[in-house]
C-alpha positions in Angstrom: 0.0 0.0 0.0 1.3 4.0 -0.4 2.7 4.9 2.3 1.5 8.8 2.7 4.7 9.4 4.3 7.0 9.1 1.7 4.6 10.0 -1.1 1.5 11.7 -1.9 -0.4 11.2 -5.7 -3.1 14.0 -5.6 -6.5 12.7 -4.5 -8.5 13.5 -8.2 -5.8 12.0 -10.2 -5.5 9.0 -8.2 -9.4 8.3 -8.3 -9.0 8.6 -12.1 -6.0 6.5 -12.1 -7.7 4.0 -10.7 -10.6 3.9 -13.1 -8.4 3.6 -15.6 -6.4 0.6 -13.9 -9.6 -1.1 -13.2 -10.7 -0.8 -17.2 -7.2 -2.1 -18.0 -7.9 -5.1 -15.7 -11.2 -5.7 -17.2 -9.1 -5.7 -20.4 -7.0 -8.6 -19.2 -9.2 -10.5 -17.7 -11.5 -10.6 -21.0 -7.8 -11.9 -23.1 -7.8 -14.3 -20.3 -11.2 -15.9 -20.8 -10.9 -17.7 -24.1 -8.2 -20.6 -22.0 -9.5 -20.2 -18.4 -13.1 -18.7 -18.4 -14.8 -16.3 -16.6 -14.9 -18.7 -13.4 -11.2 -19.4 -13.8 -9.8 -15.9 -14.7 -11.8 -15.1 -11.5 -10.3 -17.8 -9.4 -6.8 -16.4 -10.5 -7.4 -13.0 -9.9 -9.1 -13.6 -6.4 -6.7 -15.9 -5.2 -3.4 -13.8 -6.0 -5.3 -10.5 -4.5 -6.1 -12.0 -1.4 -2.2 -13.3 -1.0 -0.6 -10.0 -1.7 -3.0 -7.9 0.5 -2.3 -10.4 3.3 1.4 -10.0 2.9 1.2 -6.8 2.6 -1.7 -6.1 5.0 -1.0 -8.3 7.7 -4.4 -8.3 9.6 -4.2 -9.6 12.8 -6.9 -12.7 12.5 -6.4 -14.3 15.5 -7.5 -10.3 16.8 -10.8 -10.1 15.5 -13.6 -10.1 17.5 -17.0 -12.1 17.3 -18.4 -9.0 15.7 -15.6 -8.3 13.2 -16.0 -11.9 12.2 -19.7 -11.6 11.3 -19.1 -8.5 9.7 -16.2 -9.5 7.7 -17.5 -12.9 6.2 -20.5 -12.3 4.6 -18.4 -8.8 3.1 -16.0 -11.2 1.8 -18.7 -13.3 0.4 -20.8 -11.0 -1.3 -17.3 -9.3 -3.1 -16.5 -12.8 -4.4 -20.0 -13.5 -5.8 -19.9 -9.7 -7.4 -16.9 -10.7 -9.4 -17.8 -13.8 -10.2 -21.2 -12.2 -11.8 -19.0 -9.5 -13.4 -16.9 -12.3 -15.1 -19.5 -13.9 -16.2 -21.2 -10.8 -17.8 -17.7 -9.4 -19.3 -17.5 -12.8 -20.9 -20.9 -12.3 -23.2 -21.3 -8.7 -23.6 -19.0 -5.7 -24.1 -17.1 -4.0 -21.3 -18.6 -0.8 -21.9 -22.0 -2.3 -21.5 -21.1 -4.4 -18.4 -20.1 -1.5 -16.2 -23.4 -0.2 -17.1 -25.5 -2.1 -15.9 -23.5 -3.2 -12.9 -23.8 0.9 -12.0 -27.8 0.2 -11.7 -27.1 -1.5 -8.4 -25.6 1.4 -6.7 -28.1 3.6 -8.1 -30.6 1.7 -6.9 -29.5 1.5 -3.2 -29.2 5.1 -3.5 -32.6 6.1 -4.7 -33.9 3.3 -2.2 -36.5 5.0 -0.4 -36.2 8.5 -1.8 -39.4 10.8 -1.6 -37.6 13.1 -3.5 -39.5 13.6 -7.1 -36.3 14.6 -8.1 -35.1 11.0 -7.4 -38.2 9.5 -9.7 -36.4 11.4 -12.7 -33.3 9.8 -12.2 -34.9 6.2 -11.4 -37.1 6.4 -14.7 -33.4 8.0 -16.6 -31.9 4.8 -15.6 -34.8 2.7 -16.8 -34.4 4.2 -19.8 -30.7 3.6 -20.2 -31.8 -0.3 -19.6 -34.5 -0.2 -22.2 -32.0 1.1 -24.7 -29.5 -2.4 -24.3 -32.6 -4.6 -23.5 -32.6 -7.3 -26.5 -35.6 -6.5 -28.0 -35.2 -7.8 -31.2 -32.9 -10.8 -32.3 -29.3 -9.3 -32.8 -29.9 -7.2 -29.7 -27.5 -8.1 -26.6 -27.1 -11.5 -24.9 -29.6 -12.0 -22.5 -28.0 -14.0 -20.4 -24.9 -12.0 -20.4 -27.4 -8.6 -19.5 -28.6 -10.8 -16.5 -25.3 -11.6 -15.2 -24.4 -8.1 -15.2 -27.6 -7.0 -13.3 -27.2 -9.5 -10.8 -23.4 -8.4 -10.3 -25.2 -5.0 -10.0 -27.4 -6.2 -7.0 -24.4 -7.9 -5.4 -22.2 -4.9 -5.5 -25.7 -3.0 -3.5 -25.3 -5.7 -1.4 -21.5 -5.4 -0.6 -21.6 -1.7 -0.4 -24.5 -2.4 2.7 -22.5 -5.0 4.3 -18.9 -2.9 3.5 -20.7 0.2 5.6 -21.5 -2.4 8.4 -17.8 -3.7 8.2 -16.1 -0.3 7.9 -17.9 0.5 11.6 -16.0 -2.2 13.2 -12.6 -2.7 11.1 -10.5 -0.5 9.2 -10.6 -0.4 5.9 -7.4 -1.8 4.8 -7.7 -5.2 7.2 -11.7 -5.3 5.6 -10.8 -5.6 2.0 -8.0 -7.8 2.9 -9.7 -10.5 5.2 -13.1 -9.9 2.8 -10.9 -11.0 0.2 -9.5 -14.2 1.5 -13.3 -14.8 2.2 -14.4 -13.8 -1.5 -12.6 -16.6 -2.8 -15.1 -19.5 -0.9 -17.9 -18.7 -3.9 -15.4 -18.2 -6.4 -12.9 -21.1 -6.3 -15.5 -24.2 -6.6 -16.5 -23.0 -10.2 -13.0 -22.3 -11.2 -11.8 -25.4 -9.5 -15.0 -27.1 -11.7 -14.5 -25.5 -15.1 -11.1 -27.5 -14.7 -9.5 -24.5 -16.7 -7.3 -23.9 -13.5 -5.5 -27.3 -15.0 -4.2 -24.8 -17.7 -2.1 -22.4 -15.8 1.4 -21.7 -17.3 3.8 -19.4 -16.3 2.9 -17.0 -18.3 -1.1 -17.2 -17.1 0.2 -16.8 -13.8 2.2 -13.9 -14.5 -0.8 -12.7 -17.0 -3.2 -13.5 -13.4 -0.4 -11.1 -10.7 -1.0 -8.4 -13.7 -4.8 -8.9 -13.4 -4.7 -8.7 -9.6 -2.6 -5.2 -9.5 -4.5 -3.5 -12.3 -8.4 -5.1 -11.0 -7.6 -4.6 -6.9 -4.6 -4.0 -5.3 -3.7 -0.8 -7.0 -7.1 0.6 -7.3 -7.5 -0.4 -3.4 -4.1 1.9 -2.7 -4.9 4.6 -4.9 -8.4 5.0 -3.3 -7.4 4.3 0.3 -5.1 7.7 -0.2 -7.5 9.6 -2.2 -10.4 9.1 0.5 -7.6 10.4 3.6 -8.4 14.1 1.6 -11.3 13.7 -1.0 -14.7 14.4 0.3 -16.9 11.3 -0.4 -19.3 12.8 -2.4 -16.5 14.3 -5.5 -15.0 10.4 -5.0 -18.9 9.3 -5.7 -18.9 11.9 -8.6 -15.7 11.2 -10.2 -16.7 7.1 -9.9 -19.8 7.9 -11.7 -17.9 8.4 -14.8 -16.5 4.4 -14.8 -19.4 3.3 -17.6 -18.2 6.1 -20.2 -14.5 4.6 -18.7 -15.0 1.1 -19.1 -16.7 1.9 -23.1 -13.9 4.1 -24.0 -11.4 1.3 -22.8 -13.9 -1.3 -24.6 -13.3 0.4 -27.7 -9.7 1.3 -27.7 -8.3 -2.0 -25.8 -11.0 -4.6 -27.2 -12.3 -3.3 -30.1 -16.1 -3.3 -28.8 -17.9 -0.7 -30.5 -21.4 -0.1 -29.2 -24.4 1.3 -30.8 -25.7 4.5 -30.5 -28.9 3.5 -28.8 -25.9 2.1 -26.7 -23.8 5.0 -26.1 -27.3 6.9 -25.3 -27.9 3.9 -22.8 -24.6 4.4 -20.9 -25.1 8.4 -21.3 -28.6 8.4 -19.4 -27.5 5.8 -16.5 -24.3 8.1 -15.9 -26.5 10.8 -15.5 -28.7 9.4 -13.4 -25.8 8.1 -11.1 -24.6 12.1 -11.1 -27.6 13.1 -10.2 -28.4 11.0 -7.1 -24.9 11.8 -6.2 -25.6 15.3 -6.3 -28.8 15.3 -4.7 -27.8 12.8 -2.0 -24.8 15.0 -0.8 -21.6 13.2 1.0 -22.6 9.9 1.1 -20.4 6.3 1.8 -18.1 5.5 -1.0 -18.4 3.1 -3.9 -14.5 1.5 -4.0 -13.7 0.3 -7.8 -11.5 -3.2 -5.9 -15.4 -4.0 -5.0 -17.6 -3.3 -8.7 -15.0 -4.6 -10.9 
């Protein structure tokens, strides 16, 4: 992890360096798929990010206490599960696309029980961005591929609830370490049955550390040392942006090119995300280790 002492990136570029890293993982992990699959590239990148943060971390476990146990589990759980649903999603529809509609989760936990009309706006704006990639027609997107990436939307709701509960009772660097440990327990037993894990070569596993530093551990220090000085509602604003990210990086790392009822999709969800941020004030943070 940065250590503030000896160095400090400025709090706006480092949020937007991590976007980018987190796009360039997505990137890898997609090159990845076609010899281990989603289940196995997941596995790989898991299991190396939950070594190096406990190396590096060092939480005390034999420390924690009944109530950082129970917090910390299910945390861990619910941030395997969301990657595992991302993967799955990455591997049928484009990056750009994938972010997307992963971003409807936190919307939705946002806009949960709003009175605001102003709120309703932004709800029916994001309903609108998923009407646009909704496969209405036969050459529209993969269906199952727009599920996976709704339900990795309703995990990351989930692990941004249960984060918040965690964050009360351990600090942030020992949670996302010990939750990630944790996160590999619904992850491993589908990489472990794909059998694509039997494939790993040197140069996988050296292909797997780049997939861990760009996906989590170097999006987890940039944002740890943004957050010491960044209120939490720019951080919210500037991670609002990660859809129009993750399509830009689709386009110039992959090759996906999405439509323009597409691009108008991704447009009207971003807003929507900006404008709950905005009319929520400061609220808790949305880390990128945890979406992507």
């Amino acid at each position: 992890m940065p250590d503030s002492g000896r160095f400090t990136f400025p709090a706006v570029p480092a949020v937007l360096l991590s976007i980018v890293s987190v796009q360039g993982g997505a990137a890898i992990a997609k090159g990845l798929f076609p010899v281990l699959g989603p289940a196995g590239t997941t596995s790989l990148r898991v299991g190396i990010s939950a070594l190096v943060l406990l190396l590096v971390v060092r939480p005390q476990l034999g420390r924690l206490s009944g109530a950082q146990w129970r917090a910390v589990v299910p945390y861990g759980l619910a941030l395997g599960l969301m990657n595992l649903l991302f993967y799955f999603a990455l591997a049928r529809i484009p990056l750009g696309l994938a972010v997307t509609l992963e971003f409807v989760g936190p919307l939705g936990l946002a806009l949960a029980g709003s009175r605001r009309w102003a709120d309703a706006v932004w709800a029916l704006l994001a309903a609108a961005g998923i009407a646009l990639i909704a496969p209405w027609h036969s050459q529209g997107i993969d269906l199952l591929g727009l599920a996976f990436a709704l339900a990795a939307g309703g995990a990351w709701a989930v692990y941004i609830v249960l984060g918040q509960r965690t964050a009360a009772v351990l600090p942030g660097q020992q949670a996302v370490a010990i939750g990630m440990l944790f996160a590999a327990l619904p992850v491993l037993p589908f990489g472990v049955a794909s059998g694509s894990l039997l494939n790993l070569t040197p140069h996988l596993l050296l292909l797997g550390g780049l997939l861990a530093l760009f996906s989590s551990i170097l999006p987890f220090s940039l944002e740890m040392q943004a957050l010491r000085t960044l209120p939490t509602r720019t951080f919210s604003i500037l991670m609002s942006l990660e859809p129009v990210a993750a399509a830009i990086s689709g386009w110039l790392l992959l090759g996906e090119r999405l439509l323009l009822g597409q691009w108008l999709a991704v447009g009207f969800i971003v807003v929507a995300s900006l404008g709950a941020t905005l009319a929520a004030g400061a609220g808790p943070p949305v880390p990128a280790v945890g979406g992507q």
